[in-house]
C-alpha positions as CSV (number, residue, x, y, z in Angstrom):
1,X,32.1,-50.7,64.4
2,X,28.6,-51.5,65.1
3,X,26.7,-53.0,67.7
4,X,26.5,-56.7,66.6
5,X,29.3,-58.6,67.9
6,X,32.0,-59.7,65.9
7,X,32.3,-63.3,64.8
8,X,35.9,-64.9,65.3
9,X,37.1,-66.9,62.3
10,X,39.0,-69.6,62.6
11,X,40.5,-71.3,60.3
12,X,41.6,-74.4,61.5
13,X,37.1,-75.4,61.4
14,X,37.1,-75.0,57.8
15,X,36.6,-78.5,56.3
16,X,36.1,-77.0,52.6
17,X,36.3,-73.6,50.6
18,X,33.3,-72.0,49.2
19,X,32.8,-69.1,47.1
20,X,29.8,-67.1,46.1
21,X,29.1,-65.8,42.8
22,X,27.2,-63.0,43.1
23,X,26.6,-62.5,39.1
24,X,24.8,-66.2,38.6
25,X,23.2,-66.1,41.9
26,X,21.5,-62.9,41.8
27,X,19.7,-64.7,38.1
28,X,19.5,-68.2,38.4
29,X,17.8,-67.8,42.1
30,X,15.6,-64.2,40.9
31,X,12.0,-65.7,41.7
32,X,10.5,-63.7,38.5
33,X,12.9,-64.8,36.1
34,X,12.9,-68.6,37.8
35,X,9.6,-68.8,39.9
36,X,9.9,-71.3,42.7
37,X,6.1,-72.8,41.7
38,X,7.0,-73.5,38.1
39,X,7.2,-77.0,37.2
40,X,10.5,-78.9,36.7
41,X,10.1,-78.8,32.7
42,X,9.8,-75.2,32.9
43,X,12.4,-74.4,35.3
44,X,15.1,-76.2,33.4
45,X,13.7,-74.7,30.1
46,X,14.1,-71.0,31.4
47,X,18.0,-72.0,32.7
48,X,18.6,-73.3,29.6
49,X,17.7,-70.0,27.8
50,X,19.5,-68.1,30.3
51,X,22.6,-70.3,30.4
52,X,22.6,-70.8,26.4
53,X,25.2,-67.7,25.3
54,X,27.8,-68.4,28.6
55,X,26.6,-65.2,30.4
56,X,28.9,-63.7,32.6
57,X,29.6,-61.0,34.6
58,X,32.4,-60.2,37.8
59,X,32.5,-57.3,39.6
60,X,36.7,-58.1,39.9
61,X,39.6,-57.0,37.7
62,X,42.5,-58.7,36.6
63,X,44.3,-55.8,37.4
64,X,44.5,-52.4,39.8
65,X,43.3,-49.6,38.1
66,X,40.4,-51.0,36.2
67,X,37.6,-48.1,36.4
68,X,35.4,-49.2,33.5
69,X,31.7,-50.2,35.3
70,X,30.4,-53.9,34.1
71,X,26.7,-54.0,33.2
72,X,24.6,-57.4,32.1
73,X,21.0,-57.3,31.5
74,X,18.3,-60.4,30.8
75,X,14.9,-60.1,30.6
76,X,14.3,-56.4,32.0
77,X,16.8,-57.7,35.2
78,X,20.3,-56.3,35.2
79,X,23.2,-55.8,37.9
80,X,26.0,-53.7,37.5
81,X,29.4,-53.2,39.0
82,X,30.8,-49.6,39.5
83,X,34.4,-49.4,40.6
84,X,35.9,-47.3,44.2
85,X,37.5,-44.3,43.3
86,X,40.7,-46.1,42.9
87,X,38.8,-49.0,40.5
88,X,37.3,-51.9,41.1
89,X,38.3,-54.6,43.0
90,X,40.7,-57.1,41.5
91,X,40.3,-61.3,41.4
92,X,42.9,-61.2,44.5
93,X,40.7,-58.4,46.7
94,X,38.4,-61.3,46.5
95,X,40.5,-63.9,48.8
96,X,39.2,-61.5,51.4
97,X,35.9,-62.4,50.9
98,X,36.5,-65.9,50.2
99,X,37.6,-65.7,53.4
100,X,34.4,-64.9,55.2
101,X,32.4,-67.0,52.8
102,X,34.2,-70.1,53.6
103,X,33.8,-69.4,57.2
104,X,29.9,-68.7,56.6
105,X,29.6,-72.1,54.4
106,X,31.5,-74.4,56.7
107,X,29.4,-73.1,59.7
108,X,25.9,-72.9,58.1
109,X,26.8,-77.0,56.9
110,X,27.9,-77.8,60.6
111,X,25.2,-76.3,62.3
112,X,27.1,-73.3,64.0
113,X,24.3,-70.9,63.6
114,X,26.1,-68.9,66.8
115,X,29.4,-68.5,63.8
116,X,26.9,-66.7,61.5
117,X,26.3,-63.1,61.2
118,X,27.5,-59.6,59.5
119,X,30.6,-59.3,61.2
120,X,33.2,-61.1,61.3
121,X,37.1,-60.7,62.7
122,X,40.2,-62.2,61.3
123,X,43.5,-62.5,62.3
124,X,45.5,-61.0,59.2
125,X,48.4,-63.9,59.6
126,X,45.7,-66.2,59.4
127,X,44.4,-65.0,56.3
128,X,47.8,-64.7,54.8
129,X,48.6,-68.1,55.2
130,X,45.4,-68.9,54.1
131,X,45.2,-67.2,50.7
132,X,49.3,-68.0,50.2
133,X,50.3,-64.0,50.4
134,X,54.5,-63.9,49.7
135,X,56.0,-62.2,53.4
136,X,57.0,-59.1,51.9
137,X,56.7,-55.3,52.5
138,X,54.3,-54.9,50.7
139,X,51.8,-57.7,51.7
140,X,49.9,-54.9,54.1
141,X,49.3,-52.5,51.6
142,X,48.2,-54.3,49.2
143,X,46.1,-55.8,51.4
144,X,44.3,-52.7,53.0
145,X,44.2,-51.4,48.7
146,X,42.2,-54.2,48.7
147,X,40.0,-53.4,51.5
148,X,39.2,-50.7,49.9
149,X,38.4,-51.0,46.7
150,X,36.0,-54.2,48.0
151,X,34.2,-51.1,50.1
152,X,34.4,-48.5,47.7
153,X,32.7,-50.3,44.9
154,X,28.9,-50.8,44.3
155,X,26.7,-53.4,43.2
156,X,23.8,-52.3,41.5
157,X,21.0,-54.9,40.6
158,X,17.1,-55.1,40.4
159,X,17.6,-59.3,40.4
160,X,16.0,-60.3,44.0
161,X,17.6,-63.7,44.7
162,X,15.3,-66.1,46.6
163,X,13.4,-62.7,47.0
164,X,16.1,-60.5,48.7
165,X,15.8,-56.9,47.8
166,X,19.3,-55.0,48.0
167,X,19.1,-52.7,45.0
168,X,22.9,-51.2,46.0
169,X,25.4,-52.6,47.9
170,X,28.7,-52.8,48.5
171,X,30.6,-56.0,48.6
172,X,32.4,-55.3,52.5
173,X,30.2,-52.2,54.0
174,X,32.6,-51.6,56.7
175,X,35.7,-52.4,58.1
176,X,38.3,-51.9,60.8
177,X,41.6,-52.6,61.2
178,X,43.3,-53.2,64.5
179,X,47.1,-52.5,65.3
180,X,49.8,-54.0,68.0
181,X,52.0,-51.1,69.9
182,X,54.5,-51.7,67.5
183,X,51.6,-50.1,64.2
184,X,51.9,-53.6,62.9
185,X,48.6,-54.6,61.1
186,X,47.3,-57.6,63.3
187,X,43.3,-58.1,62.9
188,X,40.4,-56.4,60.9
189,X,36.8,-56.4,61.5
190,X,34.5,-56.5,58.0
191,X,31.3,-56.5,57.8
192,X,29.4,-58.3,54.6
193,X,26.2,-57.1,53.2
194,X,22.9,-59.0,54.2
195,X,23.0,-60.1,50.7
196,X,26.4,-61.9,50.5
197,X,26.4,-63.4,53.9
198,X,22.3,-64.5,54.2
199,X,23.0,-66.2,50.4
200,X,26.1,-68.3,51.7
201,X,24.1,-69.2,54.8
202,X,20.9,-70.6,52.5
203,X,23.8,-73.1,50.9
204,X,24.0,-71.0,47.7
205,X,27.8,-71.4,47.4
206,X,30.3,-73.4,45.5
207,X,33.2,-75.4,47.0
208,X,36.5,-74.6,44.8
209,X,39.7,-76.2,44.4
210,X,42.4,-75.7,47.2
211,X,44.9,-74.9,44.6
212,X,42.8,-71.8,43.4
213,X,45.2,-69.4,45.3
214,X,47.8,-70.4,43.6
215,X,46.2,-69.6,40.1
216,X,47.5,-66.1,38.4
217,X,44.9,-63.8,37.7
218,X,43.2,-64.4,34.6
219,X,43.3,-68.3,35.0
220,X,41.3,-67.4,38.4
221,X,38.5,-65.7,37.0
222,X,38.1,-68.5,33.9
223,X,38.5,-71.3,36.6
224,X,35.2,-69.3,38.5
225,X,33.4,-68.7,34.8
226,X,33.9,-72.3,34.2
227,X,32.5,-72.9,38.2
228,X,29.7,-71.2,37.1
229,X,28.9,-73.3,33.3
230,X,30.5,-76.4,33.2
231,X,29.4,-79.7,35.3
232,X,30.9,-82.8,36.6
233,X,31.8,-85.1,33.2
234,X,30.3,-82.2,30.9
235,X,31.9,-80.9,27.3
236,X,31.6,-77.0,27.2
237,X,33.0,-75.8,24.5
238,X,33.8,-71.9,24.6
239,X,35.4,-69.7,22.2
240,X,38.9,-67.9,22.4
241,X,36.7,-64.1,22.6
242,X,34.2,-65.5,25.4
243,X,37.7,-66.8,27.8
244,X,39.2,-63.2,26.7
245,X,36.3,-61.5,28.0
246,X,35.7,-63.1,31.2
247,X,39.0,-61.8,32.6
248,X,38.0,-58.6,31.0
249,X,41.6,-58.4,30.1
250,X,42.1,-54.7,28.2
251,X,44.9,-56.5,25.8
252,X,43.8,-57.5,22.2
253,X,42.9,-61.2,21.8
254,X,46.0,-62.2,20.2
255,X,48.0,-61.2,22.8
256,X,46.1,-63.4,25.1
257,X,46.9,-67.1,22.9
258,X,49.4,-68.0,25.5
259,X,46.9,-67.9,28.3
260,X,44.8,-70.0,26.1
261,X,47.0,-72.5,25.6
262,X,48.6,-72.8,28.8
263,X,45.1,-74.0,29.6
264,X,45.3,-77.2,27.6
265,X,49.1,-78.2,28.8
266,X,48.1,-77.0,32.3
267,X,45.1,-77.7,33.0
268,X,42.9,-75.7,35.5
269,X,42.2,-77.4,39.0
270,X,38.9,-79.9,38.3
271,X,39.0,-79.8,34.5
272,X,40.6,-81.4,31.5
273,X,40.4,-78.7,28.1
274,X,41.5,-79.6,24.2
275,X,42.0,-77.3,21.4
276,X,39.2,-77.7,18.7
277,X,41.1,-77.6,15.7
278,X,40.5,-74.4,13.6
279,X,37.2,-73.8,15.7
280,X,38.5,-70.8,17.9
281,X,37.2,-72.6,20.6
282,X,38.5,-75.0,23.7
283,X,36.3,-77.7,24.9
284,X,36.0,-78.2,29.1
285,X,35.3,-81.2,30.6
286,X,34.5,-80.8,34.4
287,X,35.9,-84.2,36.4
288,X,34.5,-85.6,39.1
């Protein structure tokens, strides 16, 4: 694939799971839009602004099939996410690279600068059990679709995080898949952008919930909105259009009620929500 070697994941040395949001990480950490030798007042004051409508942004789809690019711009910065010829890649595409970011995160916090790099190698059972794929026929195909789509689609930004400068990239830039005698899928070789794999090893992750993977779709991508916006023992209130949105869900809004509600009798992992009256809106409380 290429001449660096290729890192071995193991899972049995991850001690947490860590995910990387590209969208809030490519503003919150641009050095124009938050200079690092702007005092604290100011700092917080520009996050506010930023942070004040909920902004969000993610390059995955609830569903296969979703071609439609997203596009969010602030202050003359923008990124945008174009989709692979057969769309872009969906919330579940992204186990893979949850995956590798964990593996990044748990060796940058442990010191295992030897376990970091742009290449990695899995073991596809490993990752299976990992992400809690059903054994079926279909589990390899849907798997590789994935591949795919995660190196066929683009990220587009003029945001430099802690002064990176990757205009376009995709999010997995190669990959190779490796086969028994028998043509059985066994391991794969990826390798991440600089962007994606030098943020997680500067820290700039977020641990997440075990019970993520066992989250349907559009509960995963509210659960990672709500990563994003709403702290330990805060109250984030956020209308019925702004959860319909961030699972970019292509049903009308009243279709969507029973994923709304199904947030306040099951709660997502880490937070409590409740139903404001006739306010459209449910209020999050992150828990400790």
């Amino acid at each position: 694939m290429e001449k660096h070697q290729a890192i071995k994941i193991d899972p049995s040395a991850f001690k947490f799971i860590a995910i990387l949001d590209i969208f809030g990480t490519s503003f919150i950490k641009d050095e124009d839009l938050f200079p690092p030798a702007a005092d604290s007042f100011d700092r917080i004051a520009r996050c506010d602004e930023f942070l004040a409508e909920l902004p969000y942004c993610s390059p995955y789809a609830i569903s296969t099939g979703d071609m439609k690019p997203r596009r969010f711009e602030y202050k003359d910065k923008f990124i945008q996410f174009s989709s692979s010829p057969t769309g872009l890649p969906t919330i579940r595409d992204f186990d893979m690279l949850i995956y590798c970011v964990t593996w990044i995160a748990n060796a940058a916090m442990d010191g295992r600068e030897v376990d970091v790099g742009p290449v990695y190698q899995f073991d596809v059972e490993d990752f299976y059990k990992f992400s809690g794929r059903a054994q079926n026929g279909e589990r390899e195909s849907i798997f590789i679709q994935g591949l795919k789509r995660l190196a066929g689609s683009t990220i587009l930004s003029n945001t430099k995080p802690i002064g990176l400068d990757a205009a376009s990239f995709n999010l997995a830039e190669k990959y190779q898949l490796g086969r028994d005698e028998a043509g059985r899928l066994r391991t794969v070789k990826i390798r991440l952008p600089h962007m994606i794999y030098c943020l997680t090893h500067n820290e700039f992750f977020d641990p997440i919930h075990p019970d993520y993977f066992t989250l349907s779709a559009a509960r995963r991508l509210i659960y990672l909105f709500l990563k994003q916006h709403c702290g330990s023992a805060e109250r984030l209130p956020v209308p019925f259009a702004k959860l319909h949105a961030v699972t970019g869900s292509a049903s009308p809004l009243r279709k969507f009620h029973p994923v709304i509600k199904e947030l306040v009798v099951k709660p997502l992992p880490e937070f409590s929500s409740e139903e404001n009256g006739e306010k459209e809106n449910l209020s999050f409380i992150g828990m400790a």
